[in-house]
Structures are given as structure tokens and as C-alpha cells.
KOLFIGU-308862 format. One line per 10 residues: number of its first residue (from 0); their letters; for each residue x, y, z of C-alpha. Coordinates in steps of 0.2 Angstrom, whole numbers. Each point is the difference from the previous one (the first is absolute). Layout:
NUM) A) X Y Z  ...
This chain:
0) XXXXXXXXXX) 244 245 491  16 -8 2  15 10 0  14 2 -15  16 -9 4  13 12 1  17 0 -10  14 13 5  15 5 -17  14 4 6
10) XXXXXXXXXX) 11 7 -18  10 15 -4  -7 -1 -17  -16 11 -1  -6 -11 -15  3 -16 7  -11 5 13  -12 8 -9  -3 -14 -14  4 -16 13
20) XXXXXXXXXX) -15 11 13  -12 1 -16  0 -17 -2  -1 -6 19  -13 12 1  -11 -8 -16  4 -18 9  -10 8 15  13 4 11  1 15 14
30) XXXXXXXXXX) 19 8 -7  9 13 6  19 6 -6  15 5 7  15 9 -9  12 -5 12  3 -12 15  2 13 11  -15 8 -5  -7 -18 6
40) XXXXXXXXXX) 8 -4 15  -6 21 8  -19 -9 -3  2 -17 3  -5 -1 17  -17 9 -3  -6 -12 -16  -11 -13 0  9 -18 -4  2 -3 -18
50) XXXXXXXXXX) 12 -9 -12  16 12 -4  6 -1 -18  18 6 1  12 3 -13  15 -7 4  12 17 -9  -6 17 10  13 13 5  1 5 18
60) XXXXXXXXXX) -7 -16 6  -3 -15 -9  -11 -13 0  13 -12 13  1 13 9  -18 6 3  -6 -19 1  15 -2 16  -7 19 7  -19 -6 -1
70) XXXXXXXXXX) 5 -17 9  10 10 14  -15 10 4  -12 -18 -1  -9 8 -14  -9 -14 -9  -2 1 -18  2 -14 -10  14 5 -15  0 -4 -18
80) XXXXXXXXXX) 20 8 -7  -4 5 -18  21 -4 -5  7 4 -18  10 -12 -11  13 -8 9  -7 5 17  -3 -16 5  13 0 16  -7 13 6
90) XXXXXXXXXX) -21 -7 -3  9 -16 12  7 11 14  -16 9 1  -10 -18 -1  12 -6 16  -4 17 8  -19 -4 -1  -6 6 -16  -14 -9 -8
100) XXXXXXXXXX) 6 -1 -18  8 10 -15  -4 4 -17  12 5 -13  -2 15 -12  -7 -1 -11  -16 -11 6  -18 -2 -4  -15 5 8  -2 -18 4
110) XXXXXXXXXX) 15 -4 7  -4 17 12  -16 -5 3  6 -17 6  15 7 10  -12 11 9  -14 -15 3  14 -10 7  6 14 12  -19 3 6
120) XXXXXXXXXX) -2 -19 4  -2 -2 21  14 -8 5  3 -15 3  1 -9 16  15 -8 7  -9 -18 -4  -1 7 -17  16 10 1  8 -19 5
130) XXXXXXXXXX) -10 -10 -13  7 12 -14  17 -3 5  -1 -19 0  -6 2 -19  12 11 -5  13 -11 6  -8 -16 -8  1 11 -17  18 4 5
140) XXXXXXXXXX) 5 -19 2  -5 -7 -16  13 12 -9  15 -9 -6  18 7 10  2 11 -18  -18 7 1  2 5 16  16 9 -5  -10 9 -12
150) XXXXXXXXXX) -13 4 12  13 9 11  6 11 -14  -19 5 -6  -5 6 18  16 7 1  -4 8 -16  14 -6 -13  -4 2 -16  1 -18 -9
160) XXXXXXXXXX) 15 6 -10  9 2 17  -5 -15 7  4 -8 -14  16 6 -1  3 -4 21  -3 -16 -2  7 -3 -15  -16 -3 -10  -6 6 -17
170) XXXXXXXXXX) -14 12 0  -13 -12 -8  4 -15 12  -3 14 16  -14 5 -10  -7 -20 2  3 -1 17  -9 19 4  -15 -9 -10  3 -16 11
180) XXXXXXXXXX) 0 13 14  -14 9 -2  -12 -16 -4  5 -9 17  -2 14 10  -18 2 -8  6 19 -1  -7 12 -14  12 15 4  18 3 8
190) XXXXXXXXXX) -10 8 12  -11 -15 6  16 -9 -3  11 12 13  -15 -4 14  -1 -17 0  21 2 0  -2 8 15  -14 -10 8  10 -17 -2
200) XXXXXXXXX) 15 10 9  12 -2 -17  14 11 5  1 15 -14  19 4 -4  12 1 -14  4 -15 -7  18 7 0  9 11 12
């Protein structure tokens, strides 16, 4: 009988684990929770691979900070941050630091679903790594000097009020561009959007310093 995929919750919040492990659990997943990254990091070492489900807020140690310990100790699960509004900085420093993807609260069952079928993909080789690339940088060249602009302020997480008002845009025309965006980078989420930022090597930084 082949065995369950396993899926690790690292959350302070009792009911976030408790309702989020219900539902991996009916979606036939092996789950097991954490209330704290410490907690974690003491059992790491001992657990068999899984995809690690992180929340990006936790006292003592946070999400970051776990995903850098785990990397130090060349512990390999494959991360999805779960990052709350405006969090979005921080889902990219986590995506640069390795992490598969991010989910923002609140999300649905699908969306977690999809995160956590992405996350237990094999992965690629570096052929497939390299052919990736070359995509995302195609998608990258068809946008227009502006678009790109805008590009840089969504992965750098800017709302489109601020990037509006940084480059001296109204909201709605930022709010055609972002469209523009998303359709030419053929990406369904700022998540997807952030990785193929990051696989064509576009350079994540505020659009002003």
C-alpha cells in the first residue's frame, strides 16, 4: 500500500492547526503539528521528508528564521510561508531563501492544496531548472518599460496605491498595467508571479530608496 504524503504545520495558533490539519488529513495527507518552531527545529532531524507549512508570524522563532535554521543544518523540506495581509515582503525573502511558495490568509482549500502539490513535485533538473529560466525571461521581455516597473513594485510587494503614487500614476491606470502584468507573465497568483520574478533574475527592490 503506498504510503501517505506527509505534511508538517508549523502555527502558534492551536486552531489554525487544528482546522488547516482536518482538512489536509480528509485530502489524504499524513499531518502532523507544531505549536512553535522551536518545538520543530528539537525533531527535525529525526522526521521523515515532508512539505513544511510555516507561518510566517510565531514568537520566539519565526517562520524566516526557522526556514534559515533548517537550511543551516541541510535539512530539506520544501516550504510553503502562510503570510497575512501585507506580508508579501517577507513571502519574497522567504521565496529568495528557497521557499516553494506562499499563501496569504485567508486562503482556500484549494489554493493549500495546490501550494502543497507544488511543494511535493520532484525537482527539477538543472536542464529543466535552466529551460524555466529562459521562459520566465521571455515573459519578462514582452513587458513594456512601465510594466516592468510595476512588476518590480508587485514582487516587492506595493500595494497599487503606492505604486501608483511612486510613479506618479493613478490607481486605475496601475491597476491596467498589474492586469497587463499578470496576463504576459501567464501568472494566476503574486505568488506564481514572485517565482518566475525570481527565475528570470529580475532584481527585487524598492522602486524608491
Amino acid at each position: 500500500m503506498r504510503s501517505k504524503a506527509r505534511v508538517y504545520i508549523v502555527d502558534d495558533d492551536d486552531a489554525v492547526r487544528d482546522s488547516l490539519g482536518f482538512q489536509l488529513e480528509a485530502a489524504g495527507y499524513d499531518v502532523q503539528g507544531f505549536g512553535s518552531g522551536t518545538d520543530f527545529l528539537q525533531q527535525a532531524a529525526g522526521l521523515p521528508r515532508g512539505c513544511l507549512i510555516l507561518d510566517v508570524r510565531m514568537p520566539e522563532m519565526d517562520g524566516l528564521e526557522l526556514q534559515a535554521r533548517l537550511s543551516q543544518l541541510e535539512l530539506d523540506f520544501p516550504v510553503i510561508m502562510i503570510t497575512g495581509h501585507g506580508e508579501v515582503p517577507l513571502a519574497v525573502r522567504a521565496m529568495k531563501a528557497g521557499a516553494i511558495d506562499f499563501v496569504e490568509k485567508p486562503f482556500s482549500e484549494a489554493t493549500i492544496l495546490g501550494s502543497i502539490a507544488l511543494a511535493l513535485r520532484p525537482r527539477p533538473s538543472r536542464e529543466r531548472r535552466d529551460e524555466n529560466a529562459d521562459i520566465a525571461e521571455e515573459r519578462v521581455g514582452l513587458l513594456s518599460p512601465r510594466e516592468r516597473e510595476v512588476l518590480e513594485g508587485l514582487v516587492a510587494g506595493r500595494p497599487n496605491k503606492l505604486i501608483a503614487f511612486e510613479l506618479g500614476l493613478s490607481p486605475r491606470t496601475v491597476e491596467v498595467h498589474r492586469a497587463r502584468v499578470m496576463d504576459k507573465m501567464q501568472a494566476r497568483s503574486v505568488s506564481e508571479l514572485v517565482r518566475l520574478a525570481l527565475a528570470a533574475g529580475v532584481e527585487i527592490k524598492p522602486l524608491i530608496s
